[in-house]
GUDRENZA-105406 format. One record per residue: residue number from 1; x, y, z of N, C-alpha, C, O in turn. Coordinates in pm, whole numbers, padded with zeros to 5 digits. Layout:
! GUDRENZA-105406
+-----+--------+--------+--------+--------+--------+--------+--------+--------+--------+--------+--------+--------+
!  nr !     nx !     ny !     nz !    cax !    cay !    caz !     cx !     cy !     cz !     ox !     oy !     oz !
+-----+--------+--------+--------+--------+--------+--------+--------+--------+--------+--------+--------+--------+
! NUM !      X !      Y !      Z !      X !      Y !      Z !      X !      Y !      Z !      X !      Y !      Z !
...
+-----+--------+--------+--------+--------+--------+--------+--------+--------+--------+--------+--------+--------+
END
This chain:
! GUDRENZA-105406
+-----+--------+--------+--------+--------+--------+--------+--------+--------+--------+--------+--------+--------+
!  nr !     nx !     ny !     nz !    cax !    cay !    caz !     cx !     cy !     cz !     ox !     oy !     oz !
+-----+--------+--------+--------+--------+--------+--------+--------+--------+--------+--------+--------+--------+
!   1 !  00085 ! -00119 !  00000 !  00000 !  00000 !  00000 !  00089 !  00124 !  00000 !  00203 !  00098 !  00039 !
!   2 !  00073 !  00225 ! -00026 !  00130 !  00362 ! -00024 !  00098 !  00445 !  00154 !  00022 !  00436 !  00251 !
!   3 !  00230 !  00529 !  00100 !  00222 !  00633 !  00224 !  00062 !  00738 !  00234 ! -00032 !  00741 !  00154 !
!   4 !  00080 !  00810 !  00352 !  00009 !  00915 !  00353 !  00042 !  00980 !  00395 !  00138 !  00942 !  00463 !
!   5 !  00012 !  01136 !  00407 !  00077 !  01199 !  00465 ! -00024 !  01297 !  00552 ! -00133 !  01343 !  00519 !
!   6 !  00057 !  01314 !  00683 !  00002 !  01270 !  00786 !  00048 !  01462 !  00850 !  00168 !  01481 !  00868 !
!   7 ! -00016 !  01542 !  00869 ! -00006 !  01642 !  00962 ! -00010 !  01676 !  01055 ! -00127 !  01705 !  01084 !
!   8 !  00066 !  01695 !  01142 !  00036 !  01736 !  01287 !  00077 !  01881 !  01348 !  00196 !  01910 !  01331 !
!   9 !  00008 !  01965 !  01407 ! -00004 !  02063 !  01467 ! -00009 !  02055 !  01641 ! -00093 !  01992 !  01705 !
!  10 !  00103 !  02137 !  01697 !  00117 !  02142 !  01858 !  00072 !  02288 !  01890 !  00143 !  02383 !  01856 !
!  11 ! -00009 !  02300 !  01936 ! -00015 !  02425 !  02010 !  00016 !  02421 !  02203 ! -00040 !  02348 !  02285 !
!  12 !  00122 !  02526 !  02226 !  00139 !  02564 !  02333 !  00127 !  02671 !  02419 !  00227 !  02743 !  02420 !
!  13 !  00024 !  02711 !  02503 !  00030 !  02852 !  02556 ! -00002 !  02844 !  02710 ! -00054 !  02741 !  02754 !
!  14 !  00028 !  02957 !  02799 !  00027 !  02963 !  02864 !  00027 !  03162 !  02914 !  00059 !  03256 !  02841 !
!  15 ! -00023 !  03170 !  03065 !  00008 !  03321 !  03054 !  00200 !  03380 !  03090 !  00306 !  03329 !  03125 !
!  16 !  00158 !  03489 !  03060 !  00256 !  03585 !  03136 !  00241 !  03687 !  03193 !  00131 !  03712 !  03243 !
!  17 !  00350 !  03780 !  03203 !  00346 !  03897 !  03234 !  00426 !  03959 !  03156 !  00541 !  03923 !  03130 !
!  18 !  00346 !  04098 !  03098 !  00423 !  04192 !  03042 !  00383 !  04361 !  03054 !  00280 !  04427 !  03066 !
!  19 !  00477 !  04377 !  03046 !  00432 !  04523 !  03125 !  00353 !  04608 !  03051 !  00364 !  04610 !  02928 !
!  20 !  00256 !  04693 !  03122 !  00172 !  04766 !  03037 !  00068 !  04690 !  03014 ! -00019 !  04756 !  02957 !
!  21 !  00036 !  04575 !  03032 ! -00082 !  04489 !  03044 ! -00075 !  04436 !  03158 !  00012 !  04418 !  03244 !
!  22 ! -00267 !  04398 !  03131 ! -00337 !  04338 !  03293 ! -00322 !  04219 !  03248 ! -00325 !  04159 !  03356 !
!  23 ! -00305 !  04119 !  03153 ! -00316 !  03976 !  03116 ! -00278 !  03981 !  02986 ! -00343 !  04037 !  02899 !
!  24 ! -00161 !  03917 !  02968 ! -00107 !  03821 !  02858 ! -00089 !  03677 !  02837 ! -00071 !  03594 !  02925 !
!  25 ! -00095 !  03663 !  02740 ! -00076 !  03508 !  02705 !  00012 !  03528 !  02586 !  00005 !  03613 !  02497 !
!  26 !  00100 !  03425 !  02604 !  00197 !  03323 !  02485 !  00159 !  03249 !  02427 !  00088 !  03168 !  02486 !
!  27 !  00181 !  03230 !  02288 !  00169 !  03125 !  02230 !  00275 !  03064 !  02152 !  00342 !  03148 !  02092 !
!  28 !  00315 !  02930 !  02134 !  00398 !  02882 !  02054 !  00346 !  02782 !  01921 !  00309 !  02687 !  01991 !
!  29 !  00331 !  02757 !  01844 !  00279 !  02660 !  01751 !  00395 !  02594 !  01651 !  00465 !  02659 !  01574 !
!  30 !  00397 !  02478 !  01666 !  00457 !  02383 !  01598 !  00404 !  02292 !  01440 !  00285 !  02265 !  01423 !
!  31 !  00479 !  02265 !  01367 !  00343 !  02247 !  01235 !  00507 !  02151 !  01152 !  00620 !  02191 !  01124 !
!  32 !  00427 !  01992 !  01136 !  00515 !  01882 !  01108 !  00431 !  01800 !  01005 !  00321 !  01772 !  01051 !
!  33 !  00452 !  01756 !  00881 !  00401 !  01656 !  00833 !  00541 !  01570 !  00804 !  00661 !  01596 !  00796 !
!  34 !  00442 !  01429 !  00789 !  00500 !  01292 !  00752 !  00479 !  01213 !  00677 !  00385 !  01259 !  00613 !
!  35 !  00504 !  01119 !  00637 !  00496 !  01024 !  00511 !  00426 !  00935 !  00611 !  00451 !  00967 !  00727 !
!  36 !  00349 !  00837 !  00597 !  00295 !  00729 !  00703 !  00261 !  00580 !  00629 !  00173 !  00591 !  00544 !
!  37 !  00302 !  00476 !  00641 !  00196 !  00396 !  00596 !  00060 !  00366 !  00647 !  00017 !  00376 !  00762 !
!  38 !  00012 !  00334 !  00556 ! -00145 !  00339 !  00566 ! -00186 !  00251 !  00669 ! -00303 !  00267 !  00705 !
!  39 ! -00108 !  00145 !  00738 ! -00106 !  00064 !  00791 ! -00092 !  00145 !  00979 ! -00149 !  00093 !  01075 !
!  40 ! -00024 !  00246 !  00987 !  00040 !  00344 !  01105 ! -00116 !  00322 !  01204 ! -00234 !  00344 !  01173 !
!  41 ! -00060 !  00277 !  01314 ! -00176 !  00263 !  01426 ! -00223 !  00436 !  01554 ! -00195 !  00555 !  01572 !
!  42 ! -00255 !  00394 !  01573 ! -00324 !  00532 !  01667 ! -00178 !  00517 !  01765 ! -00110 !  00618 !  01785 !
!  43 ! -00144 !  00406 !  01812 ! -00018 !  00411 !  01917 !  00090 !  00462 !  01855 !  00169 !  00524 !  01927 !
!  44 !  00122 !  00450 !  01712 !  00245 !  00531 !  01706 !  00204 !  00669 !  01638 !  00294 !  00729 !  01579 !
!  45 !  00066 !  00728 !  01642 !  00105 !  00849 !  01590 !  00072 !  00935 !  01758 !  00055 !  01057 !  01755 !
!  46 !  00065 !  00863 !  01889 !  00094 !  00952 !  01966 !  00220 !  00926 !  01998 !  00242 !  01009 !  02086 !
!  47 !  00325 !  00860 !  01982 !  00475 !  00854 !  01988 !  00499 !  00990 !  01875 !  00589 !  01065 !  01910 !
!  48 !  00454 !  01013 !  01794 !  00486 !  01129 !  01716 !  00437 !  01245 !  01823 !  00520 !  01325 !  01864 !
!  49 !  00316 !  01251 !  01861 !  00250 !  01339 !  01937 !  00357 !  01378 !  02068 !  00404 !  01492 !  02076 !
!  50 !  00379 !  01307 !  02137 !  00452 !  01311 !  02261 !  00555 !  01315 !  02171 !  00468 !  01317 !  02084 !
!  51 !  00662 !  01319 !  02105 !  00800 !  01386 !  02044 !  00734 !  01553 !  02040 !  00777 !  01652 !  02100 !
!  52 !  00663 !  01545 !  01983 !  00644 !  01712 !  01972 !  00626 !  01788 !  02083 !  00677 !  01895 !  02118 !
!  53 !  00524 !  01695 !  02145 !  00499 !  01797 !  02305 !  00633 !  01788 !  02394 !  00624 !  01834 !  02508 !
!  54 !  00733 !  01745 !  02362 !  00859 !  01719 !  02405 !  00965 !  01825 !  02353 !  01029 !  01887 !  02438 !
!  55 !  00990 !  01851 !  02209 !  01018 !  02001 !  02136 !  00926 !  02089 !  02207 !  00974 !  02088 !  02320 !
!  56 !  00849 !  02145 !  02210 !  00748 !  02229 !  02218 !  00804 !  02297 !  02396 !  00861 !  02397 !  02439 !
!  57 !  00752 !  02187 !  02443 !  00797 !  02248 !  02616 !  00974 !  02283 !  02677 !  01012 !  02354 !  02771 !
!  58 !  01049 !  02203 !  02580 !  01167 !  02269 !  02552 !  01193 !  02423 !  02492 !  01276 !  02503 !  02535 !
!  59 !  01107 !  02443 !  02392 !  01121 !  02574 !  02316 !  01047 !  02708 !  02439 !  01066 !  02829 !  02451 !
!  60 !  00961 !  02611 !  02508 !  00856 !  02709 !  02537 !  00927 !  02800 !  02719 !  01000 !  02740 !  02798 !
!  61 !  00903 !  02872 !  02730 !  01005 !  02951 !  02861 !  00943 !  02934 !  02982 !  01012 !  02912 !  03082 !
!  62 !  00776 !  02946 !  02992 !  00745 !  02921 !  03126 !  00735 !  02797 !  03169 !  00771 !  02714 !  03085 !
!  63 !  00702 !  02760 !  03260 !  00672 !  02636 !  03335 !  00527 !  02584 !  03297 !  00501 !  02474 !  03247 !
!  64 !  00438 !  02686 !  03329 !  00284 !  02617 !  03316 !  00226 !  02632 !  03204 !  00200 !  02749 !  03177 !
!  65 !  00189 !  02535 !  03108 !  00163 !  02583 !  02957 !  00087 !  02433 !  02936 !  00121 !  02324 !  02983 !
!  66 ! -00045 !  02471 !  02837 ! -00119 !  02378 !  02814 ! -00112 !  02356 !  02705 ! -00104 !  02452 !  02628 !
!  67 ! -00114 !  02210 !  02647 ! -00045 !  02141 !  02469 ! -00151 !  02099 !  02441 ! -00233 !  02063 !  02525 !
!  68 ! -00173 !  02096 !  02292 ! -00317 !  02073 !  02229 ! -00245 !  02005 !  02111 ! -00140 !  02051 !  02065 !
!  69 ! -00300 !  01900 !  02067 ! -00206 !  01826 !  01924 ! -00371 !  01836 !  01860 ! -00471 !  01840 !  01932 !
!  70 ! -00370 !  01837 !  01683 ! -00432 !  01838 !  01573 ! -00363 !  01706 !  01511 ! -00243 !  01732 !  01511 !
!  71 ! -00381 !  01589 !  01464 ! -00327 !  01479 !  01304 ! -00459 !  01539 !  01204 ! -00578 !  01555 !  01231 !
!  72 ! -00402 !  01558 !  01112 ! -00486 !  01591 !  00990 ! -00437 !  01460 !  00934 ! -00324 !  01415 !  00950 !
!  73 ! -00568 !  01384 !  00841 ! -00483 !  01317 !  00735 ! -00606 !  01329 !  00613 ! -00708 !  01261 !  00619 !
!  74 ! -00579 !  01428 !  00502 ! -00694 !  01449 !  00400 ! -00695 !  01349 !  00284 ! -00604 !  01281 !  00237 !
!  75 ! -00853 !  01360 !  00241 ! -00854 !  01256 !  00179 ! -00979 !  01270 !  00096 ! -01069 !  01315 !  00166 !
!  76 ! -01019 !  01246 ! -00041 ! -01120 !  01245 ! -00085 ! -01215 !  01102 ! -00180 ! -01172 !  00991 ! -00210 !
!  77 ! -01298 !  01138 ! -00196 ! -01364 !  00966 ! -00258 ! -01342 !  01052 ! -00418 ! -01351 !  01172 ! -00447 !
!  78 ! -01305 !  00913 ! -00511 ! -01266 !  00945 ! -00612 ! -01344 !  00808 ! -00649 ! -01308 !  00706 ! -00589 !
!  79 ! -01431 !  00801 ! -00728 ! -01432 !  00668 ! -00781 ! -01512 !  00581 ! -00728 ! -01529 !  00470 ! -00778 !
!  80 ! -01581 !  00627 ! -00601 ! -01600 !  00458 ! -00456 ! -01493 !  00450 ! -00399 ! -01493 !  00356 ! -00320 !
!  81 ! -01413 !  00498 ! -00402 ! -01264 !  00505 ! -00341 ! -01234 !  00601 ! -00277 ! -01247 !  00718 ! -00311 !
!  82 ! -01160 !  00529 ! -00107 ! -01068 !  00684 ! -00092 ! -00949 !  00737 ! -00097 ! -00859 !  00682 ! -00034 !
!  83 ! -00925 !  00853 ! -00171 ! -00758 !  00882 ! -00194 ! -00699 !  01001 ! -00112 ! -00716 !  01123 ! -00111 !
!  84 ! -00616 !  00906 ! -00038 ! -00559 !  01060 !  00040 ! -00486 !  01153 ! -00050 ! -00460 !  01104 ! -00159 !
!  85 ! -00449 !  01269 ! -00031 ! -00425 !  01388 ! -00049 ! -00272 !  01393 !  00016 ! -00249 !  01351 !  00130 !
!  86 ! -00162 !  01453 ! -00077 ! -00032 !  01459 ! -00022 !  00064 !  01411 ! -00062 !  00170 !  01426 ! -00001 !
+-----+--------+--------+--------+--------+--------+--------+--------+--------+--------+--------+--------+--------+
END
């Protein structure tokens, strides 16, 4: 079978402080696609997931920050068929 390709998006934010404001927030966003076989189980695309939230809280400066993951994988019916996109 063929690859797909597989998108994933990390979002990280959390507040701060910055002067001249009553409430700020940070944000960081991360944005990765992959080749996958079609075969790729839900368990290893959160081994992808947890690598990122792993970059992400490295990059990110405060301590308390909440991670949100997106997998896109697009795809349309062509035929009775479905063909991913990518």
């Amino acid at each position: 079978m063929g690859d797909i390709k597989v998108e994933f998006e990390v979002k990280a934010f959390g507040e701060e402080t910055s002067k001249d404001y009553e409430e700020a927030i940070k944000t960081l966003e991360v944005f990765r696609t992959k080749a996958l076989p079609k075969e790729t189980t839900l368990a290893q695309l959160e081994e992808s997931i947890s690598e990122l939230f792993k970059e992400v809280k490295q990059s990110y400066e405060h301590d308390e920050i909440q991670l949100g993951a997106k997998v896109v994988i697009r795809a349309k019916e062509e035929d009775g068929h479905v063909v991913y996109l990518g």
